[in-house]
Structure formats: structure tokens, C-alpha cells
C-alpha positions in Angstrom: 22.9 -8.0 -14.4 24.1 -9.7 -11.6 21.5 -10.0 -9.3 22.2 -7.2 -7.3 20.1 -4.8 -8.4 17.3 -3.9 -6.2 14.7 -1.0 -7.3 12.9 0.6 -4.2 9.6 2.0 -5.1 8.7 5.0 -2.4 11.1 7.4 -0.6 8.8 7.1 2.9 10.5 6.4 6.2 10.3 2.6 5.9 12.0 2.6 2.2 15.1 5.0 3.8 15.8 2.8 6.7 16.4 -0.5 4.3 18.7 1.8 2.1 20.6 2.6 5.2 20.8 -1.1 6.5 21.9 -1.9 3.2 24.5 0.6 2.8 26.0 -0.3 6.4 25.8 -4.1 5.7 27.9 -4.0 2.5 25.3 -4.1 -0.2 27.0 -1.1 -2.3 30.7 -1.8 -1.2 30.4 -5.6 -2.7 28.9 -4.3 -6.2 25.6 -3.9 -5.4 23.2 -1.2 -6.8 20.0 0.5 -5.6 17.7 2.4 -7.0 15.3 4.8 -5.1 12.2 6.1 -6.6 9.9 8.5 -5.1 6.9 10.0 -6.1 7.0 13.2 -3.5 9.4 15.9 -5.0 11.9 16.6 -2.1 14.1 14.2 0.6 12.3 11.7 2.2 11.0 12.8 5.8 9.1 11.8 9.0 5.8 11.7 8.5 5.0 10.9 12.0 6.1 14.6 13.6 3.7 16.2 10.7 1.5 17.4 13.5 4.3 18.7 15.4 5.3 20.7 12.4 1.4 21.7 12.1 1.7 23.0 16.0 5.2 25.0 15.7 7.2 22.6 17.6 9.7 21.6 14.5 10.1 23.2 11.8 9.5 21.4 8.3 12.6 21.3 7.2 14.3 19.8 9.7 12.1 16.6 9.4 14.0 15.4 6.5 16.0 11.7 6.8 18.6 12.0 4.5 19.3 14.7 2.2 19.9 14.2 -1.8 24.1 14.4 -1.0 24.0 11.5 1.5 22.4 9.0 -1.9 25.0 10.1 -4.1 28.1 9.9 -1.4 27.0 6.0 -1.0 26.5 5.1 -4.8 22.4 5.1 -4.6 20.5 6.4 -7.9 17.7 8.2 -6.1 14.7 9.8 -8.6 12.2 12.0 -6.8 9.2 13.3 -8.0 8.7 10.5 -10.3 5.8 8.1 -11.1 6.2 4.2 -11.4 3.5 3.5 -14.2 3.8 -0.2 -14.4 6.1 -3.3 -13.6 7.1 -5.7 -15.9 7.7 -8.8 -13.9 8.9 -11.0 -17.0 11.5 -8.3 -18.3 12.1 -7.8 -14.6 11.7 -3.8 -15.3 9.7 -1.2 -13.4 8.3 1.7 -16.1 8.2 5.2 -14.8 5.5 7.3 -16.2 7.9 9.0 -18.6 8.6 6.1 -20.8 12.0 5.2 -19.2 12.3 1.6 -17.8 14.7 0.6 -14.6 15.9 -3.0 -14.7 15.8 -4.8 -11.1 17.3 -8.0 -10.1 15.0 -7.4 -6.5 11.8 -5.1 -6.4 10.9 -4.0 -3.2 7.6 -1.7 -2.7 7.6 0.8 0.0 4.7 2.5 -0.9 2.9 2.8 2.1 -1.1 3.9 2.2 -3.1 6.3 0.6 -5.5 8.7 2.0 -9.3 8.0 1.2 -12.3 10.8 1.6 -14.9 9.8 3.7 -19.0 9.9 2.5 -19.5 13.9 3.8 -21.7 15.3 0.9 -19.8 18.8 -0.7 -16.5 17.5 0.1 -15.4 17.9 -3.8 -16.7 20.5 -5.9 -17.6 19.6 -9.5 -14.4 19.8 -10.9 -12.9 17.1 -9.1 -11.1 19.1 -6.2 -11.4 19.4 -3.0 -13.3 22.3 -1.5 -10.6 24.8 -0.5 -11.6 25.2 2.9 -11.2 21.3 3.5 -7.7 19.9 4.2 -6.2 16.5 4.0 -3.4 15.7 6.2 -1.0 13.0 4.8 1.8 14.8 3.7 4.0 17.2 4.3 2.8 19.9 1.1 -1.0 19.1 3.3 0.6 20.5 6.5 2.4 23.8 4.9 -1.4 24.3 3.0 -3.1 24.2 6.4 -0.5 25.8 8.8 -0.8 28.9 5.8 -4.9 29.0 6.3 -4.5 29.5 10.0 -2.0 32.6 9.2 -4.0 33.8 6.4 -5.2 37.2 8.3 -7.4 38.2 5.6 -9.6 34.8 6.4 -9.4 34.1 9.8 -9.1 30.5 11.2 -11.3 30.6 14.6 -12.9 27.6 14.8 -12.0 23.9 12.9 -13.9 20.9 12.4 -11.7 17.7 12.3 -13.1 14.3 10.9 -11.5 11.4 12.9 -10.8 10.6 16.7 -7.5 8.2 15.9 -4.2 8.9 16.6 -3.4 11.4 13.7 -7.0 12.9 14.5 -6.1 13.6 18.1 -2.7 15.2 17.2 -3.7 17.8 14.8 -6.6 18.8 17.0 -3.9 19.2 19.6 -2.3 21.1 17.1 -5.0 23.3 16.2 -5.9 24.1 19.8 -1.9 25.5 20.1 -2.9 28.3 17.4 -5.9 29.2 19.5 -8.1 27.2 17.0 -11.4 26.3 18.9 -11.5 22.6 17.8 -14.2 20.2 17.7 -13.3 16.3 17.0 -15.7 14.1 15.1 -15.4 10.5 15.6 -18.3 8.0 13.7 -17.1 5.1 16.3 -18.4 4.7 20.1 -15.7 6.7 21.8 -12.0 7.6 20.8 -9.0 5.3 19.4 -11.3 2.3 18.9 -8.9 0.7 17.2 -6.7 0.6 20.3 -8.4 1.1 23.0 -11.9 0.4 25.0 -14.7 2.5 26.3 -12.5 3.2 29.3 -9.6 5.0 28.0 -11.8 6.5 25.6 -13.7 8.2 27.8 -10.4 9.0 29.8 -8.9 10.9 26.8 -12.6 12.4 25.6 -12.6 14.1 29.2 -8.8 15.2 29.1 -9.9 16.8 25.3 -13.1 18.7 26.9 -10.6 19.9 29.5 -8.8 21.4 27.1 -11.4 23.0 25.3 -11.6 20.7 22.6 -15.8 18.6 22.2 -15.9 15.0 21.1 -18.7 13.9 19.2 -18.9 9.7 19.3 -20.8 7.9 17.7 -21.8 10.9 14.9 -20.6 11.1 11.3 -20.6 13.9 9.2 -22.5 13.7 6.3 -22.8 16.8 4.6 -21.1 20.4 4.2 -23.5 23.0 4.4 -23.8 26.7 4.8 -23.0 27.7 8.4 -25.7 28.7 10.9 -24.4 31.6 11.3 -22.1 34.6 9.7 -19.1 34.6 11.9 -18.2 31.5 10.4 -17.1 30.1 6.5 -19.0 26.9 7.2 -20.8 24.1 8.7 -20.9 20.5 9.2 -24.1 18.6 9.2 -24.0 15.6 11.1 -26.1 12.3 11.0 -28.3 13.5 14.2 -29.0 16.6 12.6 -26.8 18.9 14.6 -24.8 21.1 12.5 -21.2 22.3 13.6 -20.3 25.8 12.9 -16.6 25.7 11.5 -13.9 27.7 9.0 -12.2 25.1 7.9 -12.3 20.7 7.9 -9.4 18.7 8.4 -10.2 14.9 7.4 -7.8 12.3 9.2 -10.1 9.6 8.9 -9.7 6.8 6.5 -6.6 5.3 4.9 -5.6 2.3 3.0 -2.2 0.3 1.7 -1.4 2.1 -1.4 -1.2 -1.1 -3.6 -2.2 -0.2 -7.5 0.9 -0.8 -8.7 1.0 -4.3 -7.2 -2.7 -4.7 -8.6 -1.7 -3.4 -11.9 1.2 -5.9 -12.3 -0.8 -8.8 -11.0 0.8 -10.0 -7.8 -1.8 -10.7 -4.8 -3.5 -7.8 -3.4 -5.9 -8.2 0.0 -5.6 -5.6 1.9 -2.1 -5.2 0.9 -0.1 -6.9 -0.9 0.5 -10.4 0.5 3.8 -11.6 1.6 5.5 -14.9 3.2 7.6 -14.8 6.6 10.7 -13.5 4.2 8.3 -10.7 3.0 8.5 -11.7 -0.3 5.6 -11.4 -2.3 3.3 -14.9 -2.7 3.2 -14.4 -6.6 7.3 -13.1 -7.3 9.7 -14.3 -5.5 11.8 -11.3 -7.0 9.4 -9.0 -5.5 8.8 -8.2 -2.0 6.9 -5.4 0.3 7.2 -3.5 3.3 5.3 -0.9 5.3 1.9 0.1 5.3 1.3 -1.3 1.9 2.5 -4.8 3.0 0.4 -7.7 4.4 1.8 -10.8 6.3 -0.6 -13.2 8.3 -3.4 -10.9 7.9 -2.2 -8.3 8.9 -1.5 -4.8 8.0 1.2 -2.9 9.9 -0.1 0.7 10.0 2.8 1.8 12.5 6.5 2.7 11.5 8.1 1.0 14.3 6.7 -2.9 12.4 7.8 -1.5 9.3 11.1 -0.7 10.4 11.3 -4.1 11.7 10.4 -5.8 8.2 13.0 -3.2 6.6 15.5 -5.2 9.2 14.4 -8.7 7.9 14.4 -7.6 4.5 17.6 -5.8 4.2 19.3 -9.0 6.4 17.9 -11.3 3.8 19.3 -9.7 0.9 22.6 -9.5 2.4 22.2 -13.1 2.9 20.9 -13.9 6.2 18.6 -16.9 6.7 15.9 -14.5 9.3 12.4 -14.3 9.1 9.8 -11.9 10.1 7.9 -13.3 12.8 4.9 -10.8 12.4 6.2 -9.2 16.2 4.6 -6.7 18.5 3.4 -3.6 17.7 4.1 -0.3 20.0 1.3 2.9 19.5 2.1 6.0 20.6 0.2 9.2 20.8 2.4 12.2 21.6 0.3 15.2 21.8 0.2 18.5 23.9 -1.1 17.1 27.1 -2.0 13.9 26.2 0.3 10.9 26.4 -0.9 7.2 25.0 0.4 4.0 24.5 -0.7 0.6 23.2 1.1 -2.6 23.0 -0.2 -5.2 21.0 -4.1 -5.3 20.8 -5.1 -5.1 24.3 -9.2 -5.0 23.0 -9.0 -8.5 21.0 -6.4 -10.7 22.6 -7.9 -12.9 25.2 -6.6 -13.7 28.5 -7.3 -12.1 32.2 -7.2 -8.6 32.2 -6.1 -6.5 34.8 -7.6 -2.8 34.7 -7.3 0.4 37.1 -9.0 3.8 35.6 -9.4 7.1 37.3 -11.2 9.5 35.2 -10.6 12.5 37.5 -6.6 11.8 36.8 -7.0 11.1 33.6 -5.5 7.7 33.5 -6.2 4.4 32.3 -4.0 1.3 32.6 -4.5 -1.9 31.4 -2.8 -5.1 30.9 -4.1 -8.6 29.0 -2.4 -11.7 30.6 -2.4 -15.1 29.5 -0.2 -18.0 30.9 1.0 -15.4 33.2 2.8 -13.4 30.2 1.8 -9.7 29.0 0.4 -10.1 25.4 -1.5 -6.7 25.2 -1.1 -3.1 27.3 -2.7 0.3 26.8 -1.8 3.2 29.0 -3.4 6.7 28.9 -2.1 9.4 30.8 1.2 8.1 33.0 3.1 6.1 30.1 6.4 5.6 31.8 5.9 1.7 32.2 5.8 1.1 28.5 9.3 0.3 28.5 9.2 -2.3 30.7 5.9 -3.7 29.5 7.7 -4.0 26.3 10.4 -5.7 27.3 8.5 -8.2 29.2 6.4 -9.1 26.4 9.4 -9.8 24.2 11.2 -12.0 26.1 8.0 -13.3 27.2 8.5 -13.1 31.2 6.4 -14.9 33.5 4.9 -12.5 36.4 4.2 -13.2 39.6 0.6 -12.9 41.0 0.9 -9.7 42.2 3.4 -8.0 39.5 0.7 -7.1 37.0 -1.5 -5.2 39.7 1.9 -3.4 40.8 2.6 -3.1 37.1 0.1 -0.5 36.7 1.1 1.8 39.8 3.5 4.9 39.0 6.4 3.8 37.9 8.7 4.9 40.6 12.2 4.5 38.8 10.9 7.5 37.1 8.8 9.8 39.0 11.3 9.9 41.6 14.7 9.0 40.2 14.1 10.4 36.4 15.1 8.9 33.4 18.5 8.6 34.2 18.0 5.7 36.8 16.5 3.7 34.3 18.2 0.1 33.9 20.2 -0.7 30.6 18.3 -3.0 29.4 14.7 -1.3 29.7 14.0 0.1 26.1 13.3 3.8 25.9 12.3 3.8 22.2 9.5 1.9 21.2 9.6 2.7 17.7 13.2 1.5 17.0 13.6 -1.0 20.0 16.6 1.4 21.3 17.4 -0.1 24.7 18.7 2.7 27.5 21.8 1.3 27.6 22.3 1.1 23.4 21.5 5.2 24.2 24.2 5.7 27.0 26.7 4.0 24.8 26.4 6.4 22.5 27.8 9.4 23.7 25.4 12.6 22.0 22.3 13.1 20.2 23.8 13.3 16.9 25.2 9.4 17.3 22.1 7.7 19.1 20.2 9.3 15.8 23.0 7.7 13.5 23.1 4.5 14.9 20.0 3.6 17.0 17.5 5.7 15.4 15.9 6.6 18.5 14.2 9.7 18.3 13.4 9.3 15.0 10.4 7.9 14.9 7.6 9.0 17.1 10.0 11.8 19.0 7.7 10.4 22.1 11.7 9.3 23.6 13.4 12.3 22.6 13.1 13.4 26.2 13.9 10.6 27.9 17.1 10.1 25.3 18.6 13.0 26.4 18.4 13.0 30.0 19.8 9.4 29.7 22.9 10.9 27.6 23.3 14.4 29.6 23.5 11.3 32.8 26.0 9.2 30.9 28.0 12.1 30.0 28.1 15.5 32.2 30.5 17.1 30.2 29.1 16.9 26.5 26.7 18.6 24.9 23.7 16.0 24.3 23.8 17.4 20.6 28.2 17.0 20.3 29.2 15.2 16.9 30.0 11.5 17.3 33.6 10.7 18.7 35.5 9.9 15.4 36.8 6.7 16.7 33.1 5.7 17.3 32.1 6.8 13.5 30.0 3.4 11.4 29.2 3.7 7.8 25.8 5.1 8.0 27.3 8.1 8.4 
């Protein structure tokens, strides 16, 4: 071989993205070859609007990235449904679980995290599955299984228990409550999105949820399934305090971790993922490198897609021969749910500096900015998010503010509440999860080419809105959804 060969191992949203920045930087036109191997049958798709699907707002199959013809039009050997059983890192091959081997020159792993059950007693019946009226939510066959329990008229769905108060917890509940699903939320730490947030905005978005019909319980774990307290109902849910929730069906969100078995099997350096250097190459193989969820650099584990599109970036630059690193940058969480609205820059609960706070419970808002040296390292906003933007953009170029910016930071933004979206400058990004400025947007012309070329919208979908007010602004006359102009057309078409 050459040595340009490069095996992908997952077909997640991280793994398409460096296949794209590969195929538009050259990798295939200069003799290059890829390999794609995914263990899900079916295109790769966005895991992030899974909940979306779950609430009727998108259809399934319209989450797909690329379909099957777009790998073969650019020359990419893509295997779904496959297994990778082991990695043979002298003989440079990856063996799949049928026997066959794929040589690689470069080996990147894309195989972001795996779900894992929490200790509720009765979760798995004796033969190793899970109890039927208990759901897992990871993937897209999860959703279809639960979206067809809450149709199935000859067992109806009236009531759900789900196990988690994170982000993905939040959004299915959200989800459930649109199919008239009473919905109860239990979370074992002190109050909602711990991991991004403080007692403030939990108790901020624990209100809005009770508003909308849907009990929190913080600070509870369940720790048992057990007959239900009553007959209306399939089952119940025995928590540590002894109360016992009256449900017809579980859906566990809680609990996830890098999916790193294969890099254990093969020996390379496992933490909590598998460790890489500032070129995300792995510490043990320098022929090997990881990306995603099942990546760790500096410590950390990325958890988000909008990081891991940002090491696919840096990786697919270095291969094509650019001398970048990855920097370990910011990280954007968003939580787009049916009347709720959250974002998180950074890690405003752990980075030190002053911080600057303004809550009104009654509103349902929460703002709340950490500043150090008089720059933004940390935000979280519940409720009014239209300053993440902004917020973003002065933590990246690492602005100085004035004494009284960061209290006027966290007022209504008024570009949008009174102008709209379309009065937004060029330069303040819309799309956190791709780092898709307004301008990039309004020189793009429709929907179709901002998707192409920016992949805002894409991610999260939290900007979709924003996106196409922006391009309806920019161009009166198009349809926000027209095909590219041709003369504007780039290679990842």
C-alpha cells in the first residue's frame, strides 16, 4: 500500500463528517482510499434529533447523512451492519467478525459510547433481555420500538417512567408528554442537568417541567421494578425512599460510556476513552487515532457532537497534510425541547472566576456567566437563549468586557426580540454545533447549500429557525429550501 489507506471504524455522525472533509480536501482524487465500517445496518444518521423523531416532529427517515449512492459516487468502500472483531496493529489490519481482514495504512475509531443499564432490580429478565416494557434510547431501532408501544392500542401507553434528568432525559420526556403520555422524570442527582448546570437552573427547568405536567424526583434513584400499586397500570418503580411510581412503560437515558473494547482488545491506552495527543493520534500507535465520544485528549471526554466535529476537522486536515492541532476548544450544550430552551458554554459549575448570575423562577429563566481576567470562560442560559451566539463568539476570540457588559450580557437580547434574526451581525455565529457564523449562512443562498457546506442545522436543529429567517432576509425571492446555484456547487455535493 501506499499509505493512504485509512479504515474508519463507526458510521456515527462524527465518522461521516471526516469522510466528507476528506472527500472535499482531495483525499480520494489524489489516490487515496477509505474504508467505512459500521456496525448499525442502514445510512449513518443524526442521532441528536432522535427525540424529535420520538415526538413526531421529523420523520425517521429523513435523519439520514448520506445515503449508500453518495459513498460509491466518491470512491468510499462503505460496509454496514458489520462487526470489527479485532485489530491487528503489526499486520496493520482490522478483522471483521466474519473472518475477512481490511488492511489500513491510518485507523481511525469513531465509535462513540455505549449505553450502560443502571442498578434498578428486574430490569433483565433471566434470559438476558430486557424486560419488554423497558426501553433504551440510543439508537434509532430504540426510538421506532418505543414510538410503536405508545401506538400499540391494544396496550395502552398512559403514563411513563423515565430514568435520567440530563439532556437526552429531558427530551424524550418532552417527547412523551406530546403523545399525551403523563411523564414522571427520575433524576438520582440534587436537581436536573448536574452536569451543566447548578441548583439555580435546575430548579428553573424542574418548575417549567411541573408546569407542564411533567414531576421531578431529585435526589431519588430507582432501585427496583415491581408490580404496580394499582391495576390501571403495567407497572411500578420502586424508588430508594420507598415511594413507588405507577408506570406502563421505563425509558432509561441515564448512563453512558466511550465505547472502547476494540481499542482494549488491541491493546492501545484506554482511560476513559481511548487516549490521544493534541494530533488525536493515539499514545500507543501512531497509525491509529480516535475521535468522538470514544476519544479522550487532556482528560477529557467530549460527549457533544459539535467537539467531535471539531476533532473530525483536525483530523481530516492532518491527513491531508496540515500541521494543526486540536486544542481541546469549547464545548456548546444545547437542549432543544418543546418548551424548554438550554444552553451551556464551557463548564460554568467548575471553572473559577467571578460569576455573574440573575434567575427569575416565575419567568423561567436563568443566566449566568463565569469571568476571569475580564474574559467569558463559562455560560449557561435556561429559558431566553438568544445571547449564546454572542457569548460564544466572545469566548473564542477571548474579548475583554467592560465592567458593566457582563451584567448587560444577561438582559434580553434586543437584536432579536425586537429586530429578529435577520438583524443579527455577520460575524455572530448562529450554529453552535458547527461554528456556522450568520454571515457564512447569508452567503449561502438556500437551505439545501448552508446544509452542504456549513452543516448548520445538522447538528442539534436548535438554529434551524434562526437559519432560515437569516436566508428568507438575504434572499426575498428564493425559496429557503431552492437547490444550490450551480455556479456556487463544491465537491461535497
Amino acid at each position: 500500500m501506499s499509505g493512504r489507506r485509512v479504515v474508519v471504524v463507526g458510521h456515527g455522525m462524527v465518522a461521516v463528517r471526516l469522510v466528507e472533509l476528506l472527500v472535499a480536501g482531495g483525499w480520494i482524487d489524489d489516490g487515496g482510499s477509505v474504508v467505512v465500517v459500521g456496525e448499525e445496518a442502514g445510512p449513518a444518521y443524526n442521532r441528536i434529533l432522535l427525540s424529535a423523531v420520538l415526538e413526531g416532529t421529523h420523520d425517521g427517515d429523513a435523519l439520514a447523512l448520506r445515503e449508500p449512492g453518495w459513498y460509491a459516487e466518491h470512491g468510499i468502500e462503505l460496509r454496514t451492519g458489520v462487526r470489527v472483531h479485532g485489530v491487528d496493529r503489526v499486520a496493520r489490519e482490522v478483522e471483521l467478525q466474519d473472518g475477512s481482514r481490511v488492511g489500513y495504512d491510518h485507523l481511525v475509531l469513531a465509535t462513540g459510547a455505549v449505553a450502560t443499564l443502571p442498578p434498578i432490580r428486574g430490569l433483565v429478565l433471566e434470559d438476558g433481555r430486557l424486560d419488554p416494557r423497558v426501553h433504551a434510547f440510543r439508537s434509532l431501532a430504540d426510538c421506532r420500538r418505543l414510538r410503536a408501544a405508545l401506538t400499540d392500542a391494544a396496550e395502552p401507553v398512559r403514563r411513563a417512567v423515565v430514568i435520567g434528568g440530563g439532556l437526552l432525559g429531558l427530551q424524550v420526556a418532552r417527547a412523551l408528554g406530546a403523545h399525551s403520555v403523563v411523564t414522571e422524570v427520575v433524576e438520582g442527582g440534587e436537581h436536573l442537568l448536574s452536569r451543566q448546570l447548578g441548583p439555580a437552573g435546575g430548579g428553573v427547568l424542574a418548575r417549567d417541567l411541573a408546569r407542564l405536567g411533567t414531576p421531578v424526583y431529585t435526589g431519588a434513584r430507582a432501585v427496583r421494578l415491581v408490580p404496580a400499586p394499582d391495576a390501571e397500570h403495567a407497572l411500578g418503580v420502586r424508588l430508594d425512599n420507598g415511594h413507588v411510581l405507577s408506570t406502563d412503560l421505563v425509558v432509561l437515558t441515564a448512563g453512558s460510556r466511550p465505547s472502547t473494547r476494540l481499542a482494549r482488545r488491541c491493546g492501545l491506552e484506554v482511560r476513559r476513552g481511548v487516549v490521544v495527543d493534541d494530533h488525536l493520534t493515539s499514545v500507543t500507535d501512531p497509525a491509529v487515532h480516535a475521535i468522538g465520544d470514544c476519544a479522550e485528549h487532556r482528560d477529557r471526554v467530549a460527549g457533544f457532537v459539535a467537539p467531535g466535529w471539531e476533532q473530525a476537522e483536525v483530523l481530516a486536515a492532518r491527513l491531508l497534510g496540515a500541521d494543526v492541532t486540536y486544542d481541546g476548544v469549547r464545548e456548546v450544550a444545547r437542549l432543544r425541547a418543546t418548551d424548554l430552551d438550554v444552553a451551556v458554554l464551557g463548564d460554568p459549575e467548575r471553572a473559577t472566576g467571578e460569576v455573574v448570575e440573575v434567575t427569575n423562577p416565575l419567568a423561567g429563566s436563568h443566566r449566568k456567566l463565569v469571568v476571569r481576567d475580564g474574559r467569558i470562560v463559562a455560560a449557561a442560559l435556561v429559558g431566553d437563549t438568544s445571547r449564546v451566539g454572542l457569548l460564544t463568539q466572545y469566548v473564542d476570540r477571548g474579548t475583554v468586557l467592560g465592567p458593566r457588559e457582563p451584567g448587560e450580557l444577561l438582559l434580553p437580547d434586543p437584536t432579536t426580540t425586537a429586530a429578529g434574526p435577520a438583524a443579527l451581525p455577520d460575524d455572530v455565529e448562529v450554529c453552535a454545533c458547527a461554528g456556522v457564523s450568520a454571515g457564512a449562512i447569508r452567503a449561502c443562498g438556500s437551505l439545501a447549500r448552508a446544509r452542504e457546506t456549513t452543516r448548520a442545522t445538522t447538528g442539534c436543529g436548535g438554529c434551524a429557525a434562526t437559519v432560515r429567517a437569516l436566508l428568507a432576509a438575504a434572499s426575498p425571492d428564493a425559496s429557503p429550501d431552492a437547490p444550490p446555484h450551480p455556479s456556487r456547487e463544491r465537491t461535497l455535493r
